[in-house]
N, C-alpha and C positions, 0 to 999 in steps of 0.2 A: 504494500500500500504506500510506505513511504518515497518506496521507487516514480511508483506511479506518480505521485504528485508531486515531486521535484520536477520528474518529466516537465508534465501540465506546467509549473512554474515557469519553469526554464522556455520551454515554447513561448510562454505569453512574454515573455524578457527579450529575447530574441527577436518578438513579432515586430514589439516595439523599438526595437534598433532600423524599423526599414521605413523610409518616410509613405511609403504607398499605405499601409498598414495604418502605422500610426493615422494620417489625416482622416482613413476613414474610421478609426475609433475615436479618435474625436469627434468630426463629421455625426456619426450615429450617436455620440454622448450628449452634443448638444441636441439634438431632435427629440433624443429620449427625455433632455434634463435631466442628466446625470453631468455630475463632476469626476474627476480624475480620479480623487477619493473615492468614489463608486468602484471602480476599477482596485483598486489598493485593497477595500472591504471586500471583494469579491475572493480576493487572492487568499486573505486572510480567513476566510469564514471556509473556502477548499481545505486549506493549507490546516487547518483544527476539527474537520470529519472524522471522527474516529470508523476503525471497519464496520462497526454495527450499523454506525447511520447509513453508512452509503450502503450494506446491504440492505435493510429496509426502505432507501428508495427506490433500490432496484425491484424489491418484489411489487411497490407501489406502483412502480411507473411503467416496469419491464414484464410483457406477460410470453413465457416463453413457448407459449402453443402458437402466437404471431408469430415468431421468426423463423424466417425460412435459413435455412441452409445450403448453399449450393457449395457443389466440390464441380472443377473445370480441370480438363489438362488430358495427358498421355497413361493411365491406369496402366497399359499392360507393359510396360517396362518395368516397374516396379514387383513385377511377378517372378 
């Protein structure tokens, strides 16, 4: 879990190094009226999920009789 959310950090740290990026998450902060700070709290409030919570929003949000599965590629080489 830790992994993963360094990942997620470190993406949004990075995104924000590219000015394309950047202006449209400002662009979209002012529309929304959000402040920068919105973006800091968001980081923060990921970055203190413990495993439980995010399992319980996955069973909330995630139903897995929706998700399809597809496998693509060369099967009989692998035989």
């Amino acid at each position: 879990m830790a992994a993963a959310k360094a990942g997620w950090l470190q993406n949004r740290s990075v995104n924000r190094s590219q000015d394309n990026y950047l202006a449209g998450t400002l662009n979209g902060n002012l529309f929304l009226k959000r402040t920068v700070l919105w973006e800091q709290e968001l980081e923060d409030k990921v970055n203190a999920l413990t495993p439980t919570q995010i399992q319980e929003a996955m069973k909330k949000h995630i139903s897995l009789d929706k998700i399809s599965i597809v496998k693509a590629g060369e099967f009989s080489k692998n035989k």
